[in-house]
N, C-alpha and C positions, 0 to 999 in steps of 0.2 A: 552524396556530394556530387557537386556537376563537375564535368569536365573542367581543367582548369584552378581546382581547388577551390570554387568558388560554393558555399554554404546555400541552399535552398532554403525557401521561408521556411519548410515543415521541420527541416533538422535543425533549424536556428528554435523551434518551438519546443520542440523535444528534448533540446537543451545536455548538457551531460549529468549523470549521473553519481548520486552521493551517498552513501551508507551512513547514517548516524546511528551509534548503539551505545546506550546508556545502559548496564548493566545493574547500575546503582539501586535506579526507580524502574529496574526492567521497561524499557521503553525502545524499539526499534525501527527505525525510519531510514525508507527509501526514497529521497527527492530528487526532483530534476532542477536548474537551476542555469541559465544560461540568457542572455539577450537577442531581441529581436529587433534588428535597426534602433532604434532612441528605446525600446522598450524590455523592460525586465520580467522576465520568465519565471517563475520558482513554482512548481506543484510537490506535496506529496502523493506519490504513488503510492506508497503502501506506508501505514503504521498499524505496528502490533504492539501491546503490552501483554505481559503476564500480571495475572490479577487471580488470586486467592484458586489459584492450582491448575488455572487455563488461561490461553489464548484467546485475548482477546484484538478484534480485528476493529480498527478502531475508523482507520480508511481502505478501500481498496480500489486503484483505477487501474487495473490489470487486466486485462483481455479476458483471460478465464477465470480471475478469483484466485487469492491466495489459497482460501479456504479447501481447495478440491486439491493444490498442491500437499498441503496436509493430510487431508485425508489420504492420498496416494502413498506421504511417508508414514502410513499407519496411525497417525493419531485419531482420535476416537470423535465423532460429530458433538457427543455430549462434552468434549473440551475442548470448543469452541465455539467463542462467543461472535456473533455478529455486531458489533458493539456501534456501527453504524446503523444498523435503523431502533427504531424508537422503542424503547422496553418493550409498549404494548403490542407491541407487531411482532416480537422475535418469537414468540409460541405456533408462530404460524411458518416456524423455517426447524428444517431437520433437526438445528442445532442447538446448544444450550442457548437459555433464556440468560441468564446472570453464572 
């Protein structure tokens, strides 16, 4: 923020931050959601769901990847899915396929 109190275009972009967590249908979302002069902001940064006994990463616009914050709190590469790129690609990344 500039002196003044006054919002910069990048932080009017960046917008603030939301936690949605459905437990129900296991589904977890991190958005951002905020205006830019006349215009409306909303990204998911991160969703993950749980699917048949893993983590699956369905978006991720994080700097370094959710996926490596996992692996760091020990979870295993084979219980996590890459679920943003395309079935046939995901044999070609450390992690589970499905």
């Amino acid at each position: 923020m500039k002196a003044g109190g006054v919002t910069t275009p990048l932080e009017a972009r960046q917008g603030k931050a939301f936690l949605l967590l459905d437990p129900i249908r296991e589904h977890y979302l991190l958005m951002k959601m905020g205006w830019y002069q006349d215009n409306r902001i909303k990204s998911n940064v991160i969703h993950v769901r749980l699917k048949d006994g893993k983590i699956w990463i369905e978006e991720d616009r994080t700097e370094d990847g959710i996926a490596i914050d996992l692996l760091q709190a020990g979870v295993s590469c084979e219980d996590i899915v890459l679920a943003f790129h395309p079935p046939r690609l995901r044999q070609f990344t450390e992690f589970a396929t499905a």
